[in-house]
LOKE-125207 format. One record per atom (N, C-alpha, C): chain; x, y, z; atom name; residue number from 1. Coordinates in nm, 4 decimals, padded with zeros to 6 digits. Each point is the difference from the previous one (the first is absolute). Layout:
BEGIN
['A',[X,Y,Z],'CA',NUM]
...
% end
This chain:
BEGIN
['A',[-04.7488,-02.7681,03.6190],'N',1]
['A',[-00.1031,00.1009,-00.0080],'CA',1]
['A',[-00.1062,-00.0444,-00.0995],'C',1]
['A',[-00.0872,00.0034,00.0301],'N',2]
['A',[-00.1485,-00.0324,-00.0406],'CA',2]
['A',[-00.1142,00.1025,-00.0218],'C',2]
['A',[-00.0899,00.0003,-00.1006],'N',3]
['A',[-00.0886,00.0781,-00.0481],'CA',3]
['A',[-00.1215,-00.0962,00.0369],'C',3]
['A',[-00.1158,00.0494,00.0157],'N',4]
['A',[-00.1070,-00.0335,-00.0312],'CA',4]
['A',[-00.0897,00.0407,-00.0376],'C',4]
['A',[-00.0900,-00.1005,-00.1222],'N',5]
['A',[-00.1001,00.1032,-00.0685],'CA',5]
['A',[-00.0814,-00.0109,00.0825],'C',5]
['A',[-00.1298,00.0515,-00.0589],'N',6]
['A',[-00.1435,-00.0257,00.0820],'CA',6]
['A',[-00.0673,-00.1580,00.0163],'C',6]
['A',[00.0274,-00.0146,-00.0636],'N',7]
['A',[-00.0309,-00.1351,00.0304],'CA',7]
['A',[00.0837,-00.0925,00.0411],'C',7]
['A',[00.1181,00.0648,00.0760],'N',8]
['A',[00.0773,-00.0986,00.0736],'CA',8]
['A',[00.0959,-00.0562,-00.0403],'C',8]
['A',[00.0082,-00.0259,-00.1275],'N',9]
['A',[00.1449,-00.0122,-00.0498],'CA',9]
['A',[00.0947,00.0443,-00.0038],'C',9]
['A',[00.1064,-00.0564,00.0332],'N',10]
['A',[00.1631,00.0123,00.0417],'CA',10]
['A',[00.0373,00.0467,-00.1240],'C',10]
['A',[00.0682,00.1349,-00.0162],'N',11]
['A',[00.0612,00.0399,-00.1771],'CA',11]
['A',[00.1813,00.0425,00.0848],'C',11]
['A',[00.0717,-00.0601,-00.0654],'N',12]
['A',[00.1769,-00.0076,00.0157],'CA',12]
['A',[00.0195,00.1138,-00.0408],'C',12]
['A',[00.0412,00.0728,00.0846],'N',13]
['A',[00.0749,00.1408,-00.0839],'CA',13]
['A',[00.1804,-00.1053,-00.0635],'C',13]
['A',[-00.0133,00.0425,-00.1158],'N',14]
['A',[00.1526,-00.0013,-00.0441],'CA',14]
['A',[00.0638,00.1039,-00.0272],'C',14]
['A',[00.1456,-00.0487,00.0262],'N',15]
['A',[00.0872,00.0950,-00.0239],'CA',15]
['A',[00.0321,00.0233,-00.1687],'C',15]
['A',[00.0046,00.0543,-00.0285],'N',16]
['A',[00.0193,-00.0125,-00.1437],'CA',16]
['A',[00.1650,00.0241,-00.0133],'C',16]
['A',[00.0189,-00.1164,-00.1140],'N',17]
['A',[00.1771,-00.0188,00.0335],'CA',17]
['A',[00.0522,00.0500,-00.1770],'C',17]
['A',[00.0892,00.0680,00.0080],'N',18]
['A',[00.0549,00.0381,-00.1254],'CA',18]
['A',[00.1801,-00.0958,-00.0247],'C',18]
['A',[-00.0107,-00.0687,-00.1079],'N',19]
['A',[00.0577,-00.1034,-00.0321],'CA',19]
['A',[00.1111,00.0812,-00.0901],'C',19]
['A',[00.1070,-00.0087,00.0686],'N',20]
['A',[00.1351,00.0255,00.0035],'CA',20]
['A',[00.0851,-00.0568,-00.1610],'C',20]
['A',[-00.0405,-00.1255,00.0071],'N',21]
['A',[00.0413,-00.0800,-00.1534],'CA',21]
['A',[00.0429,00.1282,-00.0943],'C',21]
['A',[-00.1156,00.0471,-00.0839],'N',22]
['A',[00.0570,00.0906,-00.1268],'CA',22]
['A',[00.0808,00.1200,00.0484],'C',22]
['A',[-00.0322,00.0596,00.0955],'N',23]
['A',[00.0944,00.1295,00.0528],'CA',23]
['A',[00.1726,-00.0580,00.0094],'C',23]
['A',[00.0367,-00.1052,00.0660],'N',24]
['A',[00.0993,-00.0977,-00.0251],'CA',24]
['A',[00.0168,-00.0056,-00.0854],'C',24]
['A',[-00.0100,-00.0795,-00.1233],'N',25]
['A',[00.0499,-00.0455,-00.1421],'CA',25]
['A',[00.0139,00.1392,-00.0699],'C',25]
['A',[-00.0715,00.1562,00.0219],'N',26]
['A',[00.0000,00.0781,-00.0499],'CA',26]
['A',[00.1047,00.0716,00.0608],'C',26]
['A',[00.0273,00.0015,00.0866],'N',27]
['A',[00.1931,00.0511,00.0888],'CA',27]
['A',[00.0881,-00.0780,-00.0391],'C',27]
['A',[-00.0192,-00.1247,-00.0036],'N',28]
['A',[00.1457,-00.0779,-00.0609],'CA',28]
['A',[-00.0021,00.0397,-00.0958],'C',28]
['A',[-00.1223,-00.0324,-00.1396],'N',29]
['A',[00.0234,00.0712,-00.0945],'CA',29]
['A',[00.0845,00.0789,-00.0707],'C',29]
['A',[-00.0587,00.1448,00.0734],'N',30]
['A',[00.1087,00.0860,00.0052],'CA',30]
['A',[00.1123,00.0308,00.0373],'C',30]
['A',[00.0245,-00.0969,00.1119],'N',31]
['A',[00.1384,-00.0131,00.0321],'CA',31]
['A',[00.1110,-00.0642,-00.1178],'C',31]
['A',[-00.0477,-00.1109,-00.0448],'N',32]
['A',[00.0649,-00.0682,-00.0957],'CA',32]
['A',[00.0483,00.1206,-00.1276],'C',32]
['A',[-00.1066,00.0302,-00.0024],'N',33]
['A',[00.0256,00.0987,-00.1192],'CA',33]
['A',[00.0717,00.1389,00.0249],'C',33]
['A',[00.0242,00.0199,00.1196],'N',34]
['A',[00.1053,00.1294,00.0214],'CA',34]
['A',[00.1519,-00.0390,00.0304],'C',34]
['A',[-00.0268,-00.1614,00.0304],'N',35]
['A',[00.1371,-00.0797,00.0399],'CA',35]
['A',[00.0754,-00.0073,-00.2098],'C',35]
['A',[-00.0755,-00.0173,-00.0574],'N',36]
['A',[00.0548,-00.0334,-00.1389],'CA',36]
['A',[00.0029,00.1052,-00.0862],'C',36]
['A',[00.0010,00.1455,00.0300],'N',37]
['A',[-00.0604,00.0967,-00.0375],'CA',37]
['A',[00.1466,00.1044,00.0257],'C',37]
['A',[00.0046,00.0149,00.1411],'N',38]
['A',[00.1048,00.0594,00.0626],'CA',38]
['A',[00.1578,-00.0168,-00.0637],'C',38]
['A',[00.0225,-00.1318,-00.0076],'N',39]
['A',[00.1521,00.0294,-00.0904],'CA',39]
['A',[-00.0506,00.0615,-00.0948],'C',39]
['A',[-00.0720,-00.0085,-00.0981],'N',40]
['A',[-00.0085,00.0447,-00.1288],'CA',40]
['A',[00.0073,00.1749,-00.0200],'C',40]
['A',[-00.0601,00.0194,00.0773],'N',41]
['A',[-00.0121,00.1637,00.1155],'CA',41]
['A',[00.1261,00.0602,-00.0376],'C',41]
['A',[00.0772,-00.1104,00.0809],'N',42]
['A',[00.1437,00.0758,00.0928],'CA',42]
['A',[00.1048,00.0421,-00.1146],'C',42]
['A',[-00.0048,-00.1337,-00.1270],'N',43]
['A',[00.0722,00.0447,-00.1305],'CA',43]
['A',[-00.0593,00.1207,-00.1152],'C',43]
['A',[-00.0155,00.1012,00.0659],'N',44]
['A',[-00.0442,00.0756,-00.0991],'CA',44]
['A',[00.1010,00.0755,-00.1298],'C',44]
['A',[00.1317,-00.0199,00.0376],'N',45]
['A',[00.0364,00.0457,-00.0524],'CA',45]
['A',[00.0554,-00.1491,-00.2183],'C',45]
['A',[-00.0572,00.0770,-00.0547],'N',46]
['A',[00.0298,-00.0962,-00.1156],'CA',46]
['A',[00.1416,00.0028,-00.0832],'C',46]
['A',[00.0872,-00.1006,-00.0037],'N',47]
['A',[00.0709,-00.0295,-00.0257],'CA',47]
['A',[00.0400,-00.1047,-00.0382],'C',47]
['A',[00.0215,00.0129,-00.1552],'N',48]
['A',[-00.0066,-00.1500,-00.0693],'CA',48]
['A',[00.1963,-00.0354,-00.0265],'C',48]
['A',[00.0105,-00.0916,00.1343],'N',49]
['A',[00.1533,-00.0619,-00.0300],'CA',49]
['A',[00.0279,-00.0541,-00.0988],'C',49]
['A',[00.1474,00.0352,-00.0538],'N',50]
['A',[00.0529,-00.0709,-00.1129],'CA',50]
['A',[-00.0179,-00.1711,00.0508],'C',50]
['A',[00.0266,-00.0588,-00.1425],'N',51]
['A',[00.0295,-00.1724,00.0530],'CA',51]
['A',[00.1356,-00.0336,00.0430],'C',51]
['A',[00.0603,-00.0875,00.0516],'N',52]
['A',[00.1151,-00.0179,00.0251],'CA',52]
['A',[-00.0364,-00.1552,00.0387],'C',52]
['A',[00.1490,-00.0903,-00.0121],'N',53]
['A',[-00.0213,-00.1267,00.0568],'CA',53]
['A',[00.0422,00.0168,00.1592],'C',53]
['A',[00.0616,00.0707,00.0359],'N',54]
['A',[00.0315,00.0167,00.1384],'CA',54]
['A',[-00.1233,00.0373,00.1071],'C',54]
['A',[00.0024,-00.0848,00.1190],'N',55]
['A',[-00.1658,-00.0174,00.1015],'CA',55]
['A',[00.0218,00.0550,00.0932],'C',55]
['A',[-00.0856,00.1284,00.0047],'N',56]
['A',[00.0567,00.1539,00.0980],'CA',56]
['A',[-00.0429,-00.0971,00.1543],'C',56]
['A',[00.0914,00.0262,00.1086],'N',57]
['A',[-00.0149,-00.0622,00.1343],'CA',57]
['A',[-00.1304,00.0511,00.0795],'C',57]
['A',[-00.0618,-00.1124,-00.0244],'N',58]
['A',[-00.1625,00.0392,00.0574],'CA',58]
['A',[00.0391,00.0464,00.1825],'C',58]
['A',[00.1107,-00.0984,00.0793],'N',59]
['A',[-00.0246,-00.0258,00.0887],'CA',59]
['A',[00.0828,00.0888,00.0609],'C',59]
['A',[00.0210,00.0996,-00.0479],'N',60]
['A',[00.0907,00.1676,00.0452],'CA',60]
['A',[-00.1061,00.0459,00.0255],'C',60]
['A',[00.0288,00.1116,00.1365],'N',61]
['A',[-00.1007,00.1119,00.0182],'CA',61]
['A',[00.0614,00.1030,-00.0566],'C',61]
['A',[-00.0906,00.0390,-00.1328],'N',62]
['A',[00.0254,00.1232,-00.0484],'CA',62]
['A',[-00.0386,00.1391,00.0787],'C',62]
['A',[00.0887,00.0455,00.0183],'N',63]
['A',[-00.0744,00.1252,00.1115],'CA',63]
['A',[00.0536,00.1147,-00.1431],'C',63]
['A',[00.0994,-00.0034,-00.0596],'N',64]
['A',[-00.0009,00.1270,-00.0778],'CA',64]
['A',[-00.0207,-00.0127,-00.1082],'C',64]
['A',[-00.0863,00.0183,-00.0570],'N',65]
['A',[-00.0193,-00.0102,-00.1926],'CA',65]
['A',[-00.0203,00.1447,-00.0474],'C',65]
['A',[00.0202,-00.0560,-00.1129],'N',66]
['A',[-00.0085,00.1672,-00.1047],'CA',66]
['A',[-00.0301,-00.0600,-00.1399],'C',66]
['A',[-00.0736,00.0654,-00.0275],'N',67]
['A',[-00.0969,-00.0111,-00.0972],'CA',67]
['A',[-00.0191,00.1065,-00.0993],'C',67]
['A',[00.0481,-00.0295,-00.1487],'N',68]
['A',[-00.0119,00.0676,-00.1028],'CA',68]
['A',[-00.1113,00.0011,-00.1337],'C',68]
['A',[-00.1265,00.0575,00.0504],'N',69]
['A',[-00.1299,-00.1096,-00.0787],'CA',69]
['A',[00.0544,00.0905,-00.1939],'C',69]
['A',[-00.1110,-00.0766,-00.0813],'N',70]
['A',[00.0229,00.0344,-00.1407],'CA',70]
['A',[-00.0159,00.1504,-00.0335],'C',70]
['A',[-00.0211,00.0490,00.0591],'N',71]
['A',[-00.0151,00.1625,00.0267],'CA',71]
['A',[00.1258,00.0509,00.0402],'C',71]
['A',[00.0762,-00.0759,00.0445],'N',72]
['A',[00.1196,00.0423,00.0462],'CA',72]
['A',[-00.0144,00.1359,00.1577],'C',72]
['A',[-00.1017,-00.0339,00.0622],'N',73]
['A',[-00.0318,00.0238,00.1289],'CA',73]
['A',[00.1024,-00.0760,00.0809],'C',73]
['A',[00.0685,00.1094,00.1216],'N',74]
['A',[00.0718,-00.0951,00.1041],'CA',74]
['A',[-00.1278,-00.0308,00.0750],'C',74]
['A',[00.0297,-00.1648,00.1073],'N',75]
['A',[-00.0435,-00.0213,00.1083],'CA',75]
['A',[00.1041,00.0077,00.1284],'C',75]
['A',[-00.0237,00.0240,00.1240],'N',76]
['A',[00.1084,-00.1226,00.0656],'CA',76]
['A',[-00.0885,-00.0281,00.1500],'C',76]
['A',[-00.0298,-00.1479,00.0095],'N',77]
['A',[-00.0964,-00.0125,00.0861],'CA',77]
['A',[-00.1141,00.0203,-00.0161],'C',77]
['A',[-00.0680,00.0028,-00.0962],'N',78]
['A',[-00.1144,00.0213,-00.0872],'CA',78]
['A',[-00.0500,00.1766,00.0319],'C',78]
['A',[00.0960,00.0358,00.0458],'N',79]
['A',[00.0206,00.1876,-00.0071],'CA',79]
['A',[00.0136,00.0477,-00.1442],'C',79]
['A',[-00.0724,00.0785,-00.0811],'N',80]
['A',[00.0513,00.0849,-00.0776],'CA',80]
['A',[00.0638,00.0753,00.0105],'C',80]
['A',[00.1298,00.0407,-00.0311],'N',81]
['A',[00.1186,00.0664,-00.0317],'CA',81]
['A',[00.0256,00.0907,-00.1129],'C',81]
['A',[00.0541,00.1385,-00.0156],'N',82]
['A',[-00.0354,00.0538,-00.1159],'CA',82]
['A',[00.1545,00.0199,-00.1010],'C',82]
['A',[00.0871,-00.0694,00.1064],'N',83]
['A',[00.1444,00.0064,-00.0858],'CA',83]
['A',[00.0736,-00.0600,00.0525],'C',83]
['A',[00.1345,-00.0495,-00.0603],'N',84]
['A',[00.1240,-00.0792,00.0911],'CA',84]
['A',[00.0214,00.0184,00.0796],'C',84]
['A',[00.0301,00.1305,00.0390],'N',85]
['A',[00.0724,00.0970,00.1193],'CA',85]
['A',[-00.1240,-00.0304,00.1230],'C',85]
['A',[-00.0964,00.0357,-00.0353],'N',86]
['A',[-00.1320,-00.0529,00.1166],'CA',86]
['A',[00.0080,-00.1657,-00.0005],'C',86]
['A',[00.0487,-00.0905,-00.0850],'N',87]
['A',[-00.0311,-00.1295,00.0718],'CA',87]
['A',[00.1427,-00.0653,00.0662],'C',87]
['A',[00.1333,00.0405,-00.0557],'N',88]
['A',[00.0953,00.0425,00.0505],'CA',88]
['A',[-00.0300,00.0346,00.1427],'C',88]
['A',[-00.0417,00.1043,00.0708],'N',89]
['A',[00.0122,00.0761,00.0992],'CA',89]
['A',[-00.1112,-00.0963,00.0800],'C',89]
['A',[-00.1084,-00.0524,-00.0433],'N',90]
['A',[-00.1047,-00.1060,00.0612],'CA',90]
['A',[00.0751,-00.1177,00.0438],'C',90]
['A',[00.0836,-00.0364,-00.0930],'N',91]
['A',[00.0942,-00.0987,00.0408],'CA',91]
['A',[00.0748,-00.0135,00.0773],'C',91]
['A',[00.0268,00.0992,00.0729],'N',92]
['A',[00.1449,00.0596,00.0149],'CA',92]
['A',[-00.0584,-00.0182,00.1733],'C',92]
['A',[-00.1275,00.0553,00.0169],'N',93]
['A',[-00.1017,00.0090,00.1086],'CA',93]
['A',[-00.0300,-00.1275,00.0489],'C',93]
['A',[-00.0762,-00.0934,-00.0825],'N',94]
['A',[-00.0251,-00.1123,00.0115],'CA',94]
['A',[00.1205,-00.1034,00.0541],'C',94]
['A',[00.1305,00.0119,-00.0395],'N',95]
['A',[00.1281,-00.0884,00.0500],'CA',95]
['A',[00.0330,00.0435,00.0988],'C',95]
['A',[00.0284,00.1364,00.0143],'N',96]
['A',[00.0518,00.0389,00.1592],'CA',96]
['A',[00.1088,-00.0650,00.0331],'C',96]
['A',[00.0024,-00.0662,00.1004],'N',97]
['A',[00.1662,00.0122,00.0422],'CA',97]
['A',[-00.0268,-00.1738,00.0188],'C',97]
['A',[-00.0434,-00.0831,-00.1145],'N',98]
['A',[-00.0303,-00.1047,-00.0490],'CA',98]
['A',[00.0920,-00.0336,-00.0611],'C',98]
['A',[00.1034,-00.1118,-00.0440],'N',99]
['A',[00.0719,-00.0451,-00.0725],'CA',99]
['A',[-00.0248,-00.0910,-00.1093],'C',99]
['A',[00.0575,-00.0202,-00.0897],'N',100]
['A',[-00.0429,-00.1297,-00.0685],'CA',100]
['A',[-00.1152,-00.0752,-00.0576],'C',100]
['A',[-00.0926,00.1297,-00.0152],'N',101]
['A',[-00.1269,-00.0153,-00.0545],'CA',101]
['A',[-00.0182,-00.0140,-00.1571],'C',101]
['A',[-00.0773,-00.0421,-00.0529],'N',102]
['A',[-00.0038,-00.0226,-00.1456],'CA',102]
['A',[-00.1842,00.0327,-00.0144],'C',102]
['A',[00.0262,00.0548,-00.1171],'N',103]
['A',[-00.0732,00.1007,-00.0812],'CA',103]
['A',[-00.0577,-00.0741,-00.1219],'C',103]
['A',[-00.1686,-00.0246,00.0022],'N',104]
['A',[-00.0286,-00.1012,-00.0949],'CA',104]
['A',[-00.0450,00.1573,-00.1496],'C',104]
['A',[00.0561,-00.0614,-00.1038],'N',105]
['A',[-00.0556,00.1153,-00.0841],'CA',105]
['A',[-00.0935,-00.0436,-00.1115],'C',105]
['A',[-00.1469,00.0064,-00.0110],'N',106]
['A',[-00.0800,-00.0608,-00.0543],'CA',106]
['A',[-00.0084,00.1208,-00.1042],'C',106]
['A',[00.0550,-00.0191,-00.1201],'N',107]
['A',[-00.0484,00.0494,-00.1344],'CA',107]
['A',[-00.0686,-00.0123,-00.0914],'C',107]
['A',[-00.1122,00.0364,-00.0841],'N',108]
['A',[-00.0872,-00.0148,-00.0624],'CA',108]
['A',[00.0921,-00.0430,-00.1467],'C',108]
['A',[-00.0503,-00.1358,-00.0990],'N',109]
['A',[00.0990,00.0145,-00.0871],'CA',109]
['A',[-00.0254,00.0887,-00.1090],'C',109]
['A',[-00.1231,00.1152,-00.0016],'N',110]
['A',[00.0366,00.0966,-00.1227],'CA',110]
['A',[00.0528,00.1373,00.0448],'C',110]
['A',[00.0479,-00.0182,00.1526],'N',111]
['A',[00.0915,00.0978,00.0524],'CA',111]
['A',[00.1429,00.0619,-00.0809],'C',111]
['A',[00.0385,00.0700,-00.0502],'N',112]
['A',[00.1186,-00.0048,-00.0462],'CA',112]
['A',[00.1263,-00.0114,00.0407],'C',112]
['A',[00.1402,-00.0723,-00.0721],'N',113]
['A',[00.0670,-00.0868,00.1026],'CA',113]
['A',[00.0703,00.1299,00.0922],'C',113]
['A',[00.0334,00.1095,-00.1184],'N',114]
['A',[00.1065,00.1083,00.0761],'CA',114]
['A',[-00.0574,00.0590,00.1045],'C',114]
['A',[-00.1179,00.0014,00.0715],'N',115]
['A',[-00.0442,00.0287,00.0886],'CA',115]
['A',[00.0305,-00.1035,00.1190],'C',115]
['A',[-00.0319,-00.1318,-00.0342],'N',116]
['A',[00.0330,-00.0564,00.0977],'CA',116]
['A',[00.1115,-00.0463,00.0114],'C',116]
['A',[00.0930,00.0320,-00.0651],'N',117]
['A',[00.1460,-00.0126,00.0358],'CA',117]
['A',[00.0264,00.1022,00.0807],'C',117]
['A',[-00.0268,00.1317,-00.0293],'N',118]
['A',[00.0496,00.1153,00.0704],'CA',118]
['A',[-00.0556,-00.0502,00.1113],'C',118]
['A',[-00.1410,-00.0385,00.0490],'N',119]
['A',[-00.0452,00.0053,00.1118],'CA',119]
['A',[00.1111,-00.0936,00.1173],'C',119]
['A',[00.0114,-00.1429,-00.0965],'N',120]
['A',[00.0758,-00.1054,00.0977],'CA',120]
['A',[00.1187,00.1038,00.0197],'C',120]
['A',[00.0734,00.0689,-00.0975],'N',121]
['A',[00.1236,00.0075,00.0220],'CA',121]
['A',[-00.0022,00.0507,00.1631],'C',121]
['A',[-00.1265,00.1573,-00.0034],'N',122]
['A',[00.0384,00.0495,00.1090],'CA',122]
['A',[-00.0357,-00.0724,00.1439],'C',122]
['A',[-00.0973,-00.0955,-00.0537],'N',123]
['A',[-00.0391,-00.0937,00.1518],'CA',123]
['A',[00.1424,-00.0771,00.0611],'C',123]
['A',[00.0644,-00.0310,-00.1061],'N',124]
['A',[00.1433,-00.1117,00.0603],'CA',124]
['A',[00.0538,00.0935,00.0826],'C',124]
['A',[00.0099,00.1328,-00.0313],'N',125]
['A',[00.1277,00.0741,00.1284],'CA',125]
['A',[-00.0573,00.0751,00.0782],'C',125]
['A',[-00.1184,-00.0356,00.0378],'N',126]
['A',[-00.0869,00.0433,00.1470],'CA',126]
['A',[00.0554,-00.0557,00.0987],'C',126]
['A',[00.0562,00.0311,00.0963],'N',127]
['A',[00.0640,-00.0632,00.1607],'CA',127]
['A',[-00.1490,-00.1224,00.0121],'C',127]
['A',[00.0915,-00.0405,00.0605],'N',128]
['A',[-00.0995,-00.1533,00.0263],'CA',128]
['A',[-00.0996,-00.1078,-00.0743],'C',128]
['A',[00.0381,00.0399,-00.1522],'N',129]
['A',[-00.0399,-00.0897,-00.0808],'CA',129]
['A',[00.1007,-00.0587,-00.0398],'C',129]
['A',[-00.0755,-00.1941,00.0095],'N',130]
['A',[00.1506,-00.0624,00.0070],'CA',130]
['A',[-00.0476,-00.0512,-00.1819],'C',130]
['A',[-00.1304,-00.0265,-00.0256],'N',131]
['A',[00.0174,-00.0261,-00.1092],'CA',131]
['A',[-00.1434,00.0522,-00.0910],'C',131]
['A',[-00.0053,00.0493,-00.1668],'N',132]
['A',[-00.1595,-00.0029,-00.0382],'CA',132]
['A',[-00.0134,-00.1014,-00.0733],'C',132]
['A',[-00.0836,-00.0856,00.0321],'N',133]
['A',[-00.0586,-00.0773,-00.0863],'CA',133]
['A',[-00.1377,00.0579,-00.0949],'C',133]
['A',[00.0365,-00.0746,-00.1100],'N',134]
['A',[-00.1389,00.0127,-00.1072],'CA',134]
['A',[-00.0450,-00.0937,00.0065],'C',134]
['A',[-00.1930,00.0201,-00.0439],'N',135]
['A',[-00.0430,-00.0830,00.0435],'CA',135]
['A',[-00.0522,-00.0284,-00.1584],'C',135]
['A',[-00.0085,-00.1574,-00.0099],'N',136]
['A',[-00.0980,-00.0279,-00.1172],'CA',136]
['A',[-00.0877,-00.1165,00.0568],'C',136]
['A',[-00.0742,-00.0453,-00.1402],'N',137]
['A',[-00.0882,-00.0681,00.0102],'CA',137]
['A',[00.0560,-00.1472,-00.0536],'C',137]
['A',[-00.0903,-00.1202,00.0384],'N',138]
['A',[00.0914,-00.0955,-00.0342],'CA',138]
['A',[-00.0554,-00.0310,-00.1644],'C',138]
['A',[00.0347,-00.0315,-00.0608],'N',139]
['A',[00.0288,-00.0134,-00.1291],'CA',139]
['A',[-00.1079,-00.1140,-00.0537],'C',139]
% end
């Protein structure tokens, strides 16, 4: 398609093209940054593990944790819980007619201990917990 002025000259209509480049680098961008962003997200709950030399098994799927932050707040499953008997009974839900499951128990170390003793005690004689592990940090 062709224009002409008055005096006969051929004028090119162009298309005018909008260049894709920065809209690109500006989506990855942001992609990158919601990719490195998102775990950080997901741990909201704060809990500073004791040290220990023992190296908690990365390569277990933890499906049940419970979590006692320095506040001495229950978690279980990053659920707030407002007492034993409620994370007890969450637990109790969560195993179902599951056997042999083990129960990771992440304690804060200015938690106090008699709390989390009472807590393990009552997690060991829940039907279908085969074992609780504590979790620390490596040393």
């Amino acid at each position: 398609m062709y224009r002409y002025t008055r005096r006969g000259r051929r004028i090119v209509n162009m298309i005018p093209e909008i260049t894709l480049t920065p809209l690109i680098d500006t989506a990855l961008t942001l992609l990158i940054i919601f990719m490195v962003t998102t775990p950080m997200i997901h741990n909201a709950i704060k809990v500073s593990l004791p040290r220990g030399q023992a190296k908690e098994d990365s390569g277990a799927k933890q499906e049940l944790i419970v979590f006692i932050d320095g506040k001495e707040q229950l978690y279980f499953n990053n659920k707030a819980v407002s007492n034993n008997k409620e994370l007890i009974n969450e637990l109790q839900k969560a195993i179902g007619d599951n056997q042999d499951k083990v129960v990771y128990l992440k304690a804060d170390e200015a938690s106090h201990w008699k709390i989390v003793a009472e807590l393990l005690d009552q997690m060991k004689v829940v039907g279908g917990v085969a074992h609780v592990a504590l979790s620390t940090r490596k040393a």
